[in-house]
C-alpha positions in Angstrom: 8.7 -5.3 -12.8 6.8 -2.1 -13.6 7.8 1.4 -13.5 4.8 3.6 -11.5 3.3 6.6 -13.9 4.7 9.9 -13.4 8.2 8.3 -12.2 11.2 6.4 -12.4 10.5 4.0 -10.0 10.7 0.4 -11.5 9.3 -1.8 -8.9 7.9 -5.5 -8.3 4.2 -5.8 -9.3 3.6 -6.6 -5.6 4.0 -3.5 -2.7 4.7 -5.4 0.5 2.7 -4.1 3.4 4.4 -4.1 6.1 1.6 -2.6 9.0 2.3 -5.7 11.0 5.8 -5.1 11.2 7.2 -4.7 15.0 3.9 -5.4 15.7 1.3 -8.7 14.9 5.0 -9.8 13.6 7.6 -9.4 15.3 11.2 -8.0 14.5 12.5 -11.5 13.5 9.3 -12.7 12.0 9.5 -9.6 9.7 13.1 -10.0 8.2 12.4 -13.7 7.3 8.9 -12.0 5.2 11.3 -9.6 3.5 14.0 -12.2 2.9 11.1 -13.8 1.1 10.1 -11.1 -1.1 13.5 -10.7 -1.9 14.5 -13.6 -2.8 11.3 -13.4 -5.3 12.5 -10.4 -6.8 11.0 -8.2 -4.3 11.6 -4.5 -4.0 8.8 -2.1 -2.7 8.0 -1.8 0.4 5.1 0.5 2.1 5.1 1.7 5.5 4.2 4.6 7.7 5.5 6.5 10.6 2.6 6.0 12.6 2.7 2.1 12.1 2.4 0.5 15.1 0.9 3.0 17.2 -2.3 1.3 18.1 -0.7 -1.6 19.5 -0.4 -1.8 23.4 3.0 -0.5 24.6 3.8 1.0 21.0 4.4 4.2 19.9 4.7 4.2 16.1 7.7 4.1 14.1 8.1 0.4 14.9 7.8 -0.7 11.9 10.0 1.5 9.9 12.7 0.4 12.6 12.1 -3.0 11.5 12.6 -2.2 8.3 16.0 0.2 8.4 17.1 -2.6 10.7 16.8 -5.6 8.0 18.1 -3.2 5.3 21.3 -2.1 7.1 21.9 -5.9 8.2 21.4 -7.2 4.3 23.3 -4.0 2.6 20.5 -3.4 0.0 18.8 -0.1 0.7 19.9 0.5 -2.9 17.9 -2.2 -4.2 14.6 -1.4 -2.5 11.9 1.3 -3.2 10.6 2.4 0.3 7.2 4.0 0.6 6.3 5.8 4.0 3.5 8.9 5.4 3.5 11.5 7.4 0.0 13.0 8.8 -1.3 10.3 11.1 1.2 9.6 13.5 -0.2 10.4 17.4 2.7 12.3 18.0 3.2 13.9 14.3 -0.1 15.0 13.4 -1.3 17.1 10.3 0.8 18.2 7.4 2.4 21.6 8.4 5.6 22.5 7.0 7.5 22.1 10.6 5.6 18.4 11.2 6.2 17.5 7.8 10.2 18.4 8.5 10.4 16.3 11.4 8.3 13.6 10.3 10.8 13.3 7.5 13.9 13.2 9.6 12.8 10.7 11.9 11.8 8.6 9.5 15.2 8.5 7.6 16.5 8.1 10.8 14.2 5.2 11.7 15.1 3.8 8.0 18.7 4.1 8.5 18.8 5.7 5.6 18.9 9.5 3.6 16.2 9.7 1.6 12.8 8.5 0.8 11.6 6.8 -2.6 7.5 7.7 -2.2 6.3 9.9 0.7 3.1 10.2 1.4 0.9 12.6 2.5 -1.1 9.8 4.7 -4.3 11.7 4.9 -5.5 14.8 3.9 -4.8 18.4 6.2 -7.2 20.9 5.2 -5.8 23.6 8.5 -3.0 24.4 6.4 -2.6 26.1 3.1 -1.6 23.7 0.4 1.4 26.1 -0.4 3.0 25.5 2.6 2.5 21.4 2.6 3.7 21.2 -1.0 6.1 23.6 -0.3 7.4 21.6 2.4 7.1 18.4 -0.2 9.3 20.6 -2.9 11.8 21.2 -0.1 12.6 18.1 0.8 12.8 16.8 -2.7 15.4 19.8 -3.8 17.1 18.5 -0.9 17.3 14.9 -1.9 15.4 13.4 0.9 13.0 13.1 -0.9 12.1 11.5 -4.7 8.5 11.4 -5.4 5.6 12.4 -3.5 1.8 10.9 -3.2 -2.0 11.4 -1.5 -3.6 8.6 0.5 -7.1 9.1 1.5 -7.8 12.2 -0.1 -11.1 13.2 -2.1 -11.2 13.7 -5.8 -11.9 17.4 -5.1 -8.8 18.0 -3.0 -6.5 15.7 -4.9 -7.1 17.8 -8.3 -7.0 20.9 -6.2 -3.2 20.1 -4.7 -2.0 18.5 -8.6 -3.1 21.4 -9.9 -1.6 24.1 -7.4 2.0 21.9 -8.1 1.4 22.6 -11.6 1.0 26.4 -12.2 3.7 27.1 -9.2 6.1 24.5 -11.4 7.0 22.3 -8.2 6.6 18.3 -7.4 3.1 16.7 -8.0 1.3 13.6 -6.3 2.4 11.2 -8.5 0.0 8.1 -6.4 -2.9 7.6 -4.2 -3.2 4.8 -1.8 -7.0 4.2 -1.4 -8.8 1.1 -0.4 -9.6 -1.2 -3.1 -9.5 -5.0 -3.8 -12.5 -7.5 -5.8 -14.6 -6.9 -2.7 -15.0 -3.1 -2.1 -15.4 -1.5 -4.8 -17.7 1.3 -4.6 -16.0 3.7 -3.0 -12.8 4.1 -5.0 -14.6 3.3 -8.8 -17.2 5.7 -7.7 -15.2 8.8 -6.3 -11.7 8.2 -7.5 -11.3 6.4 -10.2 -12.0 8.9 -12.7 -9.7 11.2 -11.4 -6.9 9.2 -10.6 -6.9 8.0 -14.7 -7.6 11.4 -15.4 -4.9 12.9 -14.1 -2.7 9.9 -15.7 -1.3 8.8 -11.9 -2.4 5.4 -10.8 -3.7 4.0 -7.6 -1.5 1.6 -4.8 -4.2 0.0 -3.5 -4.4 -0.7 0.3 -6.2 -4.2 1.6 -5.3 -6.1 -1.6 -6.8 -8.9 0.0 -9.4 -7.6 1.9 -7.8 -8.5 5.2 -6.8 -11.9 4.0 -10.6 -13.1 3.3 -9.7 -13.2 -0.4 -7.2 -15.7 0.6 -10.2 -18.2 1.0 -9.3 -19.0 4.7 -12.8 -17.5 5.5 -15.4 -19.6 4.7 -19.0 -20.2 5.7 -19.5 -22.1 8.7 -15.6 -21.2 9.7 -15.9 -19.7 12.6 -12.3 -19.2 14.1 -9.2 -18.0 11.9 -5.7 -17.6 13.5 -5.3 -14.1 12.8 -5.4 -10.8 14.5 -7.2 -10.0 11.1 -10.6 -12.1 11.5 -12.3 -9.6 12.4 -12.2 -7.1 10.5 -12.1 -9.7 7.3 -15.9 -11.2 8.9 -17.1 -7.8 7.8 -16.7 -9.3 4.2 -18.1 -12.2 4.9 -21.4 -12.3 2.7 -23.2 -14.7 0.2 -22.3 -12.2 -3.0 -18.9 -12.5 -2.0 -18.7 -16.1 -0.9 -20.0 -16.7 -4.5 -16.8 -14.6 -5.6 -14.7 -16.8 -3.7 -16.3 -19.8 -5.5 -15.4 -18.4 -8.5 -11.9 -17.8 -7.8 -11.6 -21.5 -6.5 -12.5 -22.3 -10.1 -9.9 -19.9 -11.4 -7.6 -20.9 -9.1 -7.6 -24.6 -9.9 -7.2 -23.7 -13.6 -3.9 -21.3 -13.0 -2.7 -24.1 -10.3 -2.3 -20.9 -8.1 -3.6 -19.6 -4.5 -6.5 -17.4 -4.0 -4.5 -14.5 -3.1 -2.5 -14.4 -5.8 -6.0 -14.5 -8.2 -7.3 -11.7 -5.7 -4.3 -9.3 -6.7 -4.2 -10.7 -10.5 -7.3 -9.1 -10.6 -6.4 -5.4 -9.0 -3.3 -5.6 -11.0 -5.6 -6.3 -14.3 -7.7 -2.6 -13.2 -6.5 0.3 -15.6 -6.1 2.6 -12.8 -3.8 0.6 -10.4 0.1 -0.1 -10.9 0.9 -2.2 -7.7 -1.4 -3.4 -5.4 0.0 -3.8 -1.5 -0.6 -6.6 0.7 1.2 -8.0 3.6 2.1 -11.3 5.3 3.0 -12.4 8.4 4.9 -15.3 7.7 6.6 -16.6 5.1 4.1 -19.6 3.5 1.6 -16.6 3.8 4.1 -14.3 1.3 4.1 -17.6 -1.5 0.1 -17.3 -1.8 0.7 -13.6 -2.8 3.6 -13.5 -4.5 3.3 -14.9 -7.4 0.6 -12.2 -8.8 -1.8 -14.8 -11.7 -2.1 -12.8 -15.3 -6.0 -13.3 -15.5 -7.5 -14.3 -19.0 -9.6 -10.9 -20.0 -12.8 -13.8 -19.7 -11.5 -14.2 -15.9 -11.5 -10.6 -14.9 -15.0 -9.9 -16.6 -16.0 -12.7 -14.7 -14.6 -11.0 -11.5 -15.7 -8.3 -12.1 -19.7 -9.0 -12.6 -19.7 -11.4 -9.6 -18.2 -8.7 -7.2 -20.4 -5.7 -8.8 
């Protein structure tokens, strides 16, 4: 277990996703994943009210219904650390201080519960006046509906600008981003973000820890079909520099007796600016290849690290 910077919140080094929740997975489906990452030890789970809006016949909020659903049937809401966002959702857009209020209640309501671990501003909302969004934030916390706050595709600009308004008006901080990052892309988050995320002394819960499930190794060359609804957008990885990082985790893999996946998030878990690194799985023989995050060898992650540069 590891307690996330800037918090109290002692969680398993593994954030289960849970996008696919109510949707690619259905209701049942779902509850025997979280079983799963229970029975591991399992604790922190990230959602969104807008998950799973884009499939046919959905509206969002499916997937947090999934999820207050399994909790009230088990009796653990006590147990579990529950991430969710507000911003995105087709019906609850932007981060005003009236959306943000009934984002919030739905979602407990969806949850079947009272209050929030880690809400998230799920994108940034430039029309409104960070005093009124933070405001909003500080409200709900004071009110206990809230513990901790964080940003998820913000820039480095904005994200120092809304810490450092929280600071001088003495109210709750981001304490988290959620940006995409895993072995295969890179760039974006060591080359805008990083910095300022360790500056700051926050840390980062990554997003596609797997990279869509092609650091799983189930996309290899000349593979042309993959059972998931997932292969496409994992294809886009699908390149000689990174089929020569899969190589190398085969090697790695062999020598740990462990599945790709769980290599894949060794090494996010081995980056100085990220506490827990989310993936998802749809079933549970897909949750053992993740769950069981490998401690890489310093040697390993260099190795990684060159290979995917």
């Amino acid at each position: 277990m590891i307690t996330i910077p800037e918090s109290d919140l002692v969680v398993h080094e593994l954030c289960l996703g849970s996008n696919i929740f109510g949707g690619n997975a259905t209701e049942a489906e779902s509850h025997l994943v979280m079983d799963a990452y229970r029975s591991h030890g399992g604790n922190f789970i990230d959602t969104a009210d807008m998950y799973n809006q884009w499939v046919e016949g959905h509206v969002g909020g499916e997937s947090e219904t999934v999820i207050g659903n399994w909790m009230k049937s088990r009796g653990n809401r006590s147990e579990m650390v529950i991430a969710t966002k507000v911003a995105k959702m087709d019906r609850r857009p932007g981060l005003s201080a009236k959306n943000i209020f009934a984002a919030c209640e739905e979602s407990l309501n969806r949850l079947q519960t009272d209050y929030i671990d880690l809400y998230y501003s799920h994108e940034d909302d430039q029309t409104v006046p960070l005093e009124e969004t933070l405001g909003a934030y500080a409200q709900l916390i004071a009110e206990g509906k809230v513990r901790y706050i964080a940003a998820s595709n913000f820039t480095p600009a904005r994200l120092r600008e809304s810490i450092a308004y929280s600071n001088e008006n003495n109210i709750p901080a981001y304490i988290a981003v959620q940006d995409l990052y895993n072995l295969v892309d890179r760039k974006t988050y060591e080359a805008e973000m990083a910095a300022t995320v360790a500056d700051l002394g926050i840390s980062n819960i990554p997003f596609y820890g797997i990279a869509r499930g092609f650091l799983t190794g189930k996309y290899r060359p000349g593979i042309t079909e993959v059972d998931s609804k997932r292969a496409a957008g994992a294809r886009e990885y699908a390149t000689d520099k990174n089929y020569e990082v899969l190589s190398a985790m085969d090697e790695i893999a062999k020598a740990h007796n462990a599945p790709l996946g769980a290599i894949a998030l060794g090494w996010l878990r081995a980056q100085p600016t990220v506490s827990a690194p989310i993936a998802s799985a749809r079933t549970v023989p897909q949750l053992e290849e993740i769950i069981q995050i490998v401690d890489l060898t310093n040697e390993e992650v260099e190795r990684l690290s060159e290979l995917s540069s």
